[in-house]
N, CA, C and O atoms as a GROMACS GRO file, in nm:
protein
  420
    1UNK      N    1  -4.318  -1.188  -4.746
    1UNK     CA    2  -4.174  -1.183  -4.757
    1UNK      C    3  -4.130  -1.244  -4.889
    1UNK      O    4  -4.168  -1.354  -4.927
    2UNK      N    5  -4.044  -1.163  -4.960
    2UNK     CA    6  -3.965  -1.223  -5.087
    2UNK      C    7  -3.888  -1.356  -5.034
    2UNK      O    8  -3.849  -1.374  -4.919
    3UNK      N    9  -3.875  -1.453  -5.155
    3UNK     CA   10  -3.767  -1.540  -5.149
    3UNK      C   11  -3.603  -1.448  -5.158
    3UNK      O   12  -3.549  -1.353  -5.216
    4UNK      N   13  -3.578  -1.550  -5.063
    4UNK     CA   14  -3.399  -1.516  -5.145
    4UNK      C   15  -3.303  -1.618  -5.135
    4UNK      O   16  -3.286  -1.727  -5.081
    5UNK      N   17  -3.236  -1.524  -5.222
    5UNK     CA   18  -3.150  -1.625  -5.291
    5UNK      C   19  -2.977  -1.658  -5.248
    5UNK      O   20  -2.930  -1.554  -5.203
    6UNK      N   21  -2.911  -1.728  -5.249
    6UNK     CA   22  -2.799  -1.758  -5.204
    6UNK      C   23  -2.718  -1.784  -5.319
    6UNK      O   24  -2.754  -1.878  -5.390
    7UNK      N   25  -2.630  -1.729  -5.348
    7UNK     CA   26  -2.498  -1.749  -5.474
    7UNK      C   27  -2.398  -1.764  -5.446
    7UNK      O   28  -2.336  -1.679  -5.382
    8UNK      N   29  -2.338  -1.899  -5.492
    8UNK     CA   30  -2.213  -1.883  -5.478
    8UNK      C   31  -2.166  -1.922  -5.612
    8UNK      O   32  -2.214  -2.011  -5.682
    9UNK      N   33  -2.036  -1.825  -5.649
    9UNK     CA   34  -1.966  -1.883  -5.767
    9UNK      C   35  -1.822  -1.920  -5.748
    9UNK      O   36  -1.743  -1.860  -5.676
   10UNK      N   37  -1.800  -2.015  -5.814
   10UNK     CA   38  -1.643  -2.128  -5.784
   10UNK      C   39  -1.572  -2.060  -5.920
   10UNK      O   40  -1.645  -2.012  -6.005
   11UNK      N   41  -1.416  -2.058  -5.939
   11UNK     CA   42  -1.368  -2.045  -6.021
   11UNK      C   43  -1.307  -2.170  -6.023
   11UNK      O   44  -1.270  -2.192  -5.907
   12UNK      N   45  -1.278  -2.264  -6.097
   12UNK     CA   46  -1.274  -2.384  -6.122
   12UNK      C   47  -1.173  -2.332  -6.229
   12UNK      O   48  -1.217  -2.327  -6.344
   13UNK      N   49  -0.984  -2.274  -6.199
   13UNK     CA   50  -0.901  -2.242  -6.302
   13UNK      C   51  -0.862  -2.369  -6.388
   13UNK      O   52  -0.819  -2.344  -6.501
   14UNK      N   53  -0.869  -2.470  -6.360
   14UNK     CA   54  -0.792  -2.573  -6.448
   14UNK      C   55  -0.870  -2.651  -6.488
   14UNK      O   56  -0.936  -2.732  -6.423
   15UNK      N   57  -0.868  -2.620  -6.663
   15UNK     CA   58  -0.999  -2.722  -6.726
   15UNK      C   59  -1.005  -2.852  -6.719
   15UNK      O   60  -1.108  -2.919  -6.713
   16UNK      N   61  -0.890  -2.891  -6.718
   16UNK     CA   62  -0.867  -3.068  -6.670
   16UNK      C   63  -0.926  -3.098  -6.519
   16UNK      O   64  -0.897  -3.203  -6.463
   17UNK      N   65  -1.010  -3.002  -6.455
   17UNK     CA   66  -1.084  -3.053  -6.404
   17UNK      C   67  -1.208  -3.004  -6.349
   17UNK      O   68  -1.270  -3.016  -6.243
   18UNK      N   69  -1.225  -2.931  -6.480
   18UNK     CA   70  -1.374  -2.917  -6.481
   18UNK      C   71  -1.495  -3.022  -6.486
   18UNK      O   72  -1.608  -2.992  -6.447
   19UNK      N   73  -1.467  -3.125  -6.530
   19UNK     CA   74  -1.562  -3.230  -6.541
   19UNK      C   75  -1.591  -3.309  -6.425
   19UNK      O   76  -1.696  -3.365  -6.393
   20UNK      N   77  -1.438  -3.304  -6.343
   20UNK     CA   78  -1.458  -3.414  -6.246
   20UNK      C   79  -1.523  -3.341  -6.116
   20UNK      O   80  -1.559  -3.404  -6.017
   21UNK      N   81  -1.535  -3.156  -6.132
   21UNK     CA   82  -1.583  -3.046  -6.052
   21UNK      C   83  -1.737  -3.065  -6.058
   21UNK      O   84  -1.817  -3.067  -5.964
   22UNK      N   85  -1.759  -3.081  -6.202
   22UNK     CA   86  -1.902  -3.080  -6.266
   22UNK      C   87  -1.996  -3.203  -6.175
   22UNK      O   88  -2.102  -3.186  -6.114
   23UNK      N   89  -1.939  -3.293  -6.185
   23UNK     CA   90  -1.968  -3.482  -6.170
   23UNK      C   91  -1.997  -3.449  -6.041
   23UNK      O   92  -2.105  -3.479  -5.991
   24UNK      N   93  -1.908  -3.386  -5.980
   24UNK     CA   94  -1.879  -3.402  -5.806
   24UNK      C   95  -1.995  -3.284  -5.733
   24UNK      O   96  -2.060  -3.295  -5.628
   25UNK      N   97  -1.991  -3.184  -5.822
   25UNK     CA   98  -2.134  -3.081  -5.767
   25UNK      C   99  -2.259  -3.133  -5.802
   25UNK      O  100  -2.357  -3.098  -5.736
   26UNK      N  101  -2.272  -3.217  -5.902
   26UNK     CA  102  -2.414  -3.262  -5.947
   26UNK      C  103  -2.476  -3.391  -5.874
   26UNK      O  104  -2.591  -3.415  -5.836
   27UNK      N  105  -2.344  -3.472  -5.868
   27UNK     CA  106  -2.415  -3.620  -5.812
   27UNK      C  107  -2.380  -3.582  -5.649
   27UNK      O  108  -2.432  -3.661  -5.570
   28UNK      N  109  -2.305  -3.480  -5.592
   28UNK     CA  110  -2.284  -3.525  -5.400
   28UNK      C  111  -2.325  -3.361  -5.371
   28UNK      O  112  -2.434  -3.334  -5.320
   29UNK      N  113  -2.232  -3.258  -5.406
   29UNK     CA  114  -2.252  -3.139  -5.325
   29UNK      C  115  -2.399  -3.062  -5.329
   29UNK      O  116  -2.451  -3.005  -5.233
   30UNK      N  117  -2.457  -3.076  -5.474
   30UNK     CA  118  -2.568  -2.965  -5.441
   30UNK      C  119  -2.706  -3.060  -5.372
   30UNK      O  120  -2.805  -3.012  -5.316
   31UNK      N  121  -2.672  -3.217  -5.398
   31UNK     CA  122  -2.785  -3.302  -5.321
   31UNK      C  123  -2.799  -3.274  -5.216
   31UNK      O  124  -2.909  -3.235  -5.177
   32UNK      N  125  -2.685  -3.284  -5.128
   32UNK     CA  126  -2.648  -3.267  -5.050
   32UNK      C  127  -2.626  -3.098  -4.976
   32UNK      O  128  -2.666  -3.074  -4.862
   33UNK      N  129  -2.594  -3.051  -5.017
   33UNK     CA  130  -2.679  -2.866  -4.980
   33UNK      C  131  -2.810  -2.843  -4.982
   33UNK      O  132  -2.855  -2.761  -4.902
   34UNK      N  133  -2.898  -2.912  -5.074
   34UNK     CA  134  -3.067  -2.881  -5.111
   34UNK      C  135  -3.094  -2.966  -4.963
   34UNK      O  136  -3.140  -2.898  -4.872
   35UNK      N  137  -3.078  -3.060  -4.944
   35UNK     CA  138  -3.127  -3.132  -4.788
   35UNK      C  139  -3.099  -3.014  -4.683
   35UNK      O  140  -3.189  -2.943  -4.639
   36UNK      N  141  -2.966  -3.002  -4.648
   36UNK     CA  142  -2.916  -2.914  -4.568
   36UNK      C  143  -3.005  -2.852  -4.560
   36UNK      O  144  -3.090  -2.851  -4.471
   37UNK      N  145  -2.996  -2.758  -4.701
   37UNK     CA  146  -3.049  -2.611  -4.641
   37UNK      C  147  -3.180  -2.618  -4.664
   37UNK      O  148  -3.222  -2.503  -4.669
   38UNK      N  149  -3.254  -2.686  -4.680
   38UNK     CA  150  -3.420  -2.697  -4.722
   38UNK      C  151  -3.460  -2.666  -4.822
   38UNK      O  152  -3.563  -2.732  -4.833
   39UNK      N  153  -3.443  -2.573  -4.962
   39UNK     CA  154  -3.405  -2.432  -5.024
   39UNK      C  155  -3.573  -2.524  -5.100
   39UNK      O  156  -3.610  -2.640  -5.084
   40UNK      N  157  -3.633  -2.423  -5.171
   40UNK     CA  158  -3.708  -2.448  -5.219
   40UNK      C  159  -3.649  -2.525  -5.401
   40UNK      O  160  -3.682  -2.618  -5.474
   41UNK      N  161  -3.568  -2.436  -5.400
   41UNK     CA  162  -3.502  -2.473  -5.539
   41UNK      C  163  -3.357  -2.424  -5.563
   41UNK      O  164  -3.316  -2.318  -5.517
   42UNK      N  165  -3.284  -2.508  -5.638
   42UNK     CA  166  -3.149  -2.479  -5.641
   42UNK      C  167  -3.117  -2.486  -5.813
   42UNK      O  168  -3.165  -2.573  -5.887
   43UNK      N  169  -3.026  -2.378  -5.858
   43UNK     CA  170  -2.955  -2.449  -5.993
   43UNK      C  171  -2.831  -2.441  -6.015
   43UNK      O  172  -2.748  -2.415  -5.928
   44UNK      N  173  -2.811  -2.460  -6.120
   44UNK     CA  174  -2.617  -2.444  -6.149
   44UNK      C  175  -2.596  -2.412  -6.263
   44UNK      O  176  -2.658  -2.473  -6.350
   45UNK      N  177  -2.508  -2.314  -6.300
   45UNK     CA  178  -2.472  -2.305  -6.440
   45UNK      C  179  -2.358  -2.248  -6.442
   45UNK      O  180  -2.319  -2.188  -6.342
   46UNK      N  181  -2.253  -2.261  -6.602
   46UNK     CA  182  -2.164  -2.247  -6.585
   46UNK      C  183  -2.173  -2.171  -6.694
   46UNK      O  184  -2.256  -2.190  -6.783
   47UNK      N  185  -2.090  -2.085  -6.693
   47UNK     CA  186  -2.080  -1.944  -6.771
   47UNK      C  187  -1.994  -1.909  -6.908
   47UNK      O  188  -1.872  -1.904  -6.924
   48UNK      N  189  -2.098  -1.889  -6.995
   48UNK     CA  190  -2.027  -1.887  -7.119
   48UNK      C  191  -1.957  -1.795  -7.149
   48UNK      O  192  -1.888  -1.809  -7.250
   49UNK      N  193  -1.951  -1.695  -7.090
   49UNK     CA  194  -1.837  -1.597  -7.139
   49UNK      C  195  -1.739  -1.656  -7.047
   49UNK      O  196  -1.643  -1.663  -7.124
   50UNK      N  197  -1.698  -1.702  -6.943
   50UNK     CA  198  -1.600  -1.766  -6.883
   50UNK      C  199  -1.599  -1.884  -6.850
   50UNK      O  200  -1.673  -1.914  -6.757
   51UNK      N  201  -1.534  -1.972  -6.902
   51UNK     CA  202  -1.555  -2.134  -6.892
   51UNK      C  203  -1.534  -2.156  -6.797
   51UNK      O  204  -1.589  -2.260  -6.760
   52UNK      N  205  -1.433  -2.074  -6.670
   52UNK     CA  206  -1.408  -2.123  -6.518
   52UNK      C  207  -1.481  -2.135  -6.423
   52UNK      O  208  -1.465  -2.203  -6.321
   53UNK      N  209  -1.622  -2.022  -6.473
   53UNK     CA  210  -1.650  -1.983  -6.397
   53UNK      C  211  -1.846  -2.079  -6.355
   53UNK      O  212  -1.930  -2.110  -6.439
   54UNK      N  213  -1.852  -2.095  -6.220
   54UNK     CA  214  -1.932  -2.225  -6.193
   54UNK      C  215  -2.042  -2.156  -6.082
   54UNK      O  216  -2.024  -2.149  -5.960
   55UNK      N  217  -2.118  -2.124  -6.130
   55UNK     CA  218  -2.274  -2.068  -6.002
   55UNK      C  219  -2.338  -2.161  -6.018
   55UNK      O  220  -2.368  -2.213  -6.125
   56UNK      N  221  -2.385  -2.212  -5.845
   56UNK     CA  222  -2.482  -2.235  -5.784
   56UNK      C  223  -2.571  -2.132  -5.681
   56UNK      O  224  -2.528  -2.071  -5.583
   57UNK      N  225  -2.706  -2.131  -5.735
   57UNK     CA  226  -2.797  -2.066  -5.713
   57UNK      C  227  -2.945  -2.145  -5.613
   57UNK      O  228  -3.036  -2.210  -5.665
   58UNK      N  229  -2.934  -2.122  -5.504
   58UNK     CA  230  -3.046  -2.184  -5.417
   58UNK      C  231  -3.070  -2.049  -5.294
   58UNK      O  232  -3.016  -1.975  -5.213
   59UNK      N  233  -3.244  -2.108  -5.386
   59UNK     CA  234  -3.388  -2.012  -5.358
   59UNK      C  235  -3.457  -2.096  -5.193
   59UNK      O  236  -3.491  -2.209  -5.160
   60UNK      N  237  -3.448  -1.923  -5.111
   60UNK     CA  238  -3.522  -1.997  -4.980
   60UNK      C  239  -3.635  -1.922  -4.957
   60UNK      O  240  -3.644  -1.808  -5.004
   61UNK      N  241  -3.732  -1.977  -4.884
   61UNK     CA  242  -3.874  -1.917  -4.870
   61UNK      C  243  -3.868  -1.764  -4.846
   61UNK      O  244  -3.958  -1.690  -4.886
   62UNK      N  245  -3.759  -1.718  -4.779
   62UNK     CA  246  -3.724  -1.555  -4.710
   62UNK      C  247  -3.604  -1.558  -4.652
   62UNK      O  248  -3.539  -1.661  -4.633
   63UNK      N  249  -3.571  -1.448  -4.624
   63UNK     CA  250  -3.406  -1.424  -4.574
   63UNK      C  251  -3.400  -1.417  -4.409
   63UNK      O  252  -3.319  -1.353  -4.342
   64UNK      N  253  -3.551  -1.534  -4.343
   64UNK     CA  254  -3.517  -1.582  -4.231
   64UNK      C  255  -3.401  -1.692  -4.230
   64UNK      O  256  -3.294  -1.715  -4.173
   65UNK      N  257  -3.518  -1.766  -4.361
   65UNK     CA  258  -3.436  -1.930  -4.376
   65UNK      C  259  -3.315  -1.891  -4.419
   65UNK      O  260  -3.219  -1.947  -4.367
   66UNK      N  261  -3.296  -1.810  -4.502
   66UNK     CA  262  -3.180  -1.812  -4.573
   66UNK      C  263  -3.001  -1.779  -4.431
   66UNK      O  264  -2.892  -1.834  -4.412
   67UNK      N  265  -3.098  -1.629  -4.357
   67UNK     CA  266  -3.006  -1.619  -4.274
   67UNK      C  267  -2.949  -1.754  -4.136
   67UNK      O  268  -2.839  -1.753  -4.080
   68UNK      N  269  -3.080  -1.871  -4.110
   68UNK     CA  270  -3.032  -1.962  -4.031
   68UNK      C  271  -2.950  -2.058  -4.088
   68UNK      O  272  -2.896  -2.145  -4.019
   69UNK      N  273  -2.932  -2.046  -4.245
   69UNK     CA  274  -2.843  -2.146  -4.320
   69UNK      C  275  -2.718  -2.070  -4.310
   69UNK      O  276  -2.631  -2.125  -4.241
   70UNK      N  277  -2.691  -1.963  -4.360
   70UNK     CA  278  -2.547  -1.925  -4.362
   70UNK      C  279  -2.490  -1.932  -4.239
   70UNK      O  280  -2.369  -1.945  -4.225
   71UNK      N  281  -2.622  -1.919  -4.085
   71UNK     CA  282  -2.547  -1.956  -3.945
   71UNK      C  283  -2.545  -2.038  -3.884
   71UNK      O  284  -2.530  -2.025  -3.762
   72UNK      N  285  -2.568  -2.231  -3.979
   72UNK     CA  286  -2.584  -2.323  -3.906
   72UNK      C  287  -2.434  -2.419  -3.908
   72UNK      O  288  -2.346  -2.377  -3.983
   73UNK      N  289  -2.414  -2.509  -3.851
   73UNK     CA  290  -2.357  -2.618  -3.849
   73UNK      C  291  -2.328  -2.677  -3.997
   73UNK      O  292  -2.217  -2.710  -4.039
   74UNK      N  293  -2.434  -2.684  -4.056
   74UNK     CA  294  -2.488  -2.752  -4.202
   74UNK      C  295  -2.388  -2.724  -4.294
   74UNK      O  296  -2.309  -2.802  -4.348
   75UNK      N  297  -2.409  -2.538  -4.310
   75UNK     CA  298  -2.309  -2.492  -4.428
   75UNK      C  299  -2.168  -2.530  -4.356
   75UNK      O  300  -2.093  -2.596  -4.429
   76UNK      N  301  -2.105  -2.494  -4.195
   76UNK     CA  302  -2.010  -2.537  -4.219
   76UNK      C  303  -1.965  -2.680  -4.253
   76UNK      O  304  -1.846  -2.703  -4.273
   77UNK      N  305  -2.050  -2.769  -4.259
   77UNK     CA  306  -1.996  -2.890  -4.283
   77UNK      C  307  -1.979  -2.884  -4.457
   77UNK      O  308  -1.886  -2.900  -4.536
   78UNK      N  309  -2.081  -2.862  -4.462
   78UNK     CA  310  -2.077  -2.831  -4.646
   78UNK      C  311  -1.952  -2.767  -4.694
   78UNK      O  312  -1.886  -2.840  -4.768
   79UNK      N  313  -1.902  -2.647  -4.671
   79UNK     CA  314  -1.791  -2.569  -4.685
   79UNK      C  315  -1.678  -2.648  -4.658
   79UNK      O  316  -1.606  -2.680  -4.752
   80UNK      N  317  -1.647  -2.691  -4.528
   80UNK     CA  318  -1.514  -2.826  -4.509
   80UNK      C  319  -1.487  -2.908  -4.605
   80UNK      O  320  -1.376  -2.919  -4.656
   81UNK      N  321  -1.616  -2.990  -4.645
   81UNK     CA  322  -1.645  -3.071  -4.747
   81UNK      C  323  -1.580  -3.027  -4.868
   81UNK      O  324  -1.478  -3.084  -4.908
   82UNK      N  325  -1.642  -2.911  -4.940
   82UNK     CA  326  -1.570  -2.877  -5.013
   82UNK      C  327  -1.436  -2.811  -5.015
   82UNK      O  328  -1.381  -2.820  -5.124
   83UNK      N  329  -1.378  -2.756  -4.935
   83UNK     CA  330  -1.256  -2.739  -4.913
   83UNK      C  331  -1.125  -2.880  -4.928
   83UNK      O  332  -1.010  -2.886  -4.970
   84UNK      N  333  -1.230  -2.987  -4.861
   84UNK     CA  334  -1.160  -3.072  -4.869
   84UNK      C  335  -1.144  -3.118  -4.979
   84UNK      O  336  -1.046  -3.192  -4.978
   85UNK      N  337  -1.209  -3.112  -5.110
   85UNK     CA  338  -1.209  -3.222  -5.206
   85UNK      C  339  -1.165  -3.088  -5.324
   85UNK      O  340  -1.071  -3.118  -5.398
   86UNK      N  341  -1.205  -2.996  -5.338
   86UNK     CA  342  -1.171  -2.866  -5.414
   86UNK      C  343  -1.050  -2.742  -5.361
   86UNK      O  344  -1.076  -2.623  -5.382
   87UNK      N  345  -0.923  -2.781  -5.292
   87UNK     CA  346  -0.851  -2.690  -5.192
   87UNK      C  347  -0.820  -2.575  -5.343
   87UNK      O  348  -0.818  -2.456  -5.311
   88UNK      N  349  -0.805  -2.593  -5.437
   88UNK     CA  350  -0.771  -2.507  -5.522
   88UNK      C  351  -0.904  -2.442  -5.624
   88UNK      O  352  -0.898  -2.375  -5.727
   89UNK      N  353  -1.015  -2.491  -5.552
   89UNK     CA  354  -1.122  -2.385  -5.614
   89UNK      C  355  -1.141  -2.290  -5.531
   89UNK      O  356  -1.137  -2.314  -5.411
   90UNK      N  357  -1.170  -2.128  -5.593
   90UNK     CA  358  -1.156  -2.037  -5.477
   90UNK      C  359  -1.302  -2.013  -5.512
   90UNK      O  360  -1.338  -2.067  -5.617
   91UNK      N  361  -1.415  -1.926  -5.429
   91UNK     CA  362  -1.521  -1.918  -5.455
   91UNK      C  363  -1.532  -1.754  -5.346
   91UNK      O  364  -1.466  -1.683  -5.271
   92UNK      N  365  -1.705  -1.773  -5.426
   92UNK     CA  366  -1.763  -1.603  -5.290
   92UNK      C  367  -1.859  -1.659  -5.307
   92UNK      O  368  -1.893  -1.756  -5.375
   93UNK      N  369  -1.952  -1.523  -5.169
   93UNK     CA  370  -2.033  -1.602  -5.177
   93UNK      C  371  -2.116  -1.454  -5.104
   93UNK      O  372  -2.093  -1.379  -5.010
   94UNK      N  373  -2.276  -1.473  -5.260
   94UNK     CA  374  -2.370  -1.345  -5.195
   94UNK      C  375  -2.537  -1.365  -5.167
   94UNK      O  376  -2.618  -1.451  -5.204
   95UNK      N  377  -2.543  -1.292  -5.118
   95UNK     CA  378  -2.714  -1.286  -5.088
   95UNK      C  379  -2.768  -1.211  -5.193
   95UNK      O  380  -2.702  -1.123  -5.249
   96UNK      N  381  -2.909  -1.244  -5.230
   96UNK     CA  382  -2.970  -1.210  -5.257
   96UNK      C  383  -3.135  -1.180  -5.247
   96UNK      O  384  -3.197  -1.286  -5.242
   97UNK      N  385  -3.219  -1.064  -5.242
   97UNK     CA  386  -3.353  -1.096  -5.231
   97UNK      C  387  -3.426  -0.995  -5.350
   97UNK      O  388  -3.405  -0.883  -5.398
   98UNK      N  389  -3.543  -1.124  -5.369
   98UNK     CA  390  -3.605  -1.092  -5.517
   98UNK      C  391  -3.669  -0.933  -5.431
   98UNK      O  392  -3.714  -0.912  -5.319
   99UNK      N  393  -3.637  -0.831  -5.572
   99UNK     CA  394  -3.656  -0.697  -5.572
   99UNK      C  395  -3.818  -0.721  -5.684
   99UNK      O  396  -3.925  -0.664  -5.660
  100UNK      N  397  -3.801  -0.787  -5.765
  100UNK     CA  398  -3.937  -0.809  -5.853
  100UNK      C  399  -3.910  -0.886  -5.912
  100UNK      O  400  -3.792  -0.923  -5.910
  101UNK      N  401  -4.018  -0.959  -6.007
  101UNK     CA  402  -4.053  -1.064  -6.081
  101UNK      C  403  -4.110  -1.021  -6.185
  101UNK      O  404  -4.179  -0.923  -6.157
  102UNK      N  405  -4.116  -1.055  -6.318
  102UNK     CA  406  -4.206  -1.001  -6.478
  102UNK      C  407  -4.179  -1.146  -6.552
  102UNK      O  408  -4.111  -1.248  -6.537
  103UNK      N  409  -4.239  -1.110  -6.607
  103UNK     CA  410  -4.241  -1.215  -6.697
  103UNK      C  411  -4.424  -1.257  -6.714
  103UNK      O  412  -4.517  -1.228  -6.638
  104UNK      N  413  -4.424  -1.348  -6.865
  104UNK     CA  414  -4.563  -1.438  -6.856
  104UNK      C  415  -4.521  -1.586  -6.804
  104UNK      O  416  -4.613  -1.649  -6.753
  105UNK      N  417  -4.410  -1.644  -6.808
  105UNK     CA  418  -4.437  -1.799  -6.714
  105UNK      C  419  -4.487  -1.808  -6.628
  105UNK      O  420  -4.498  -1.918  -6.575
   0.00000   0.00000   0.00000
């Protein structure tokens, strides 16, 4: 079974608080999602053609794990969480599963 992957991207409209968005996903929310959801690996990046725009990316063994995370308890606590502290970041949110891999790394 392929890994897959879970995306979500935040639009984070007001740059005056992009940093304190940044601070707050790095040191509490994605620690705190990687426990949750087990994920093998998670990242984040924020997008240079759009400065608003904020993906987090976490990799699960297969789209068993992946599907008992989007239907547990966990994410909704995670989701509240952020609702609560971000009510004006709007976000989506998609699946993904690796179709192939290339590369020499």
């Amino acid at each position: 079974m392929p890994p897959a992957y879970f995306v979500v991207r935040a639009i984070v409209s007001d740059p005056a608080s992009r940093a304190a968005f940044d601070d707050w996903y790095r040191s509490e929310h994605l620690p705190d999602a990687v426990k949750a959801f087990g994920v093998n690996k998670a990242w984040r990046f924020w997008s240079l053609s759009d400065p608003a725009l904020h993906q987090a990316t976490y990799e699960f063994a297969d789209r068993a794990a992946l599907d008992r995370t989007v239907n547990s308890e966990a994410i909704k606590v995670l989701v509240a969480e952020f609702n609560r502290c971000w009510p004006d970041v709007t976000r989506t949110r998609e699946i993904f599963e690796l179709a192939e891999e290339f590369g020499t790394r």
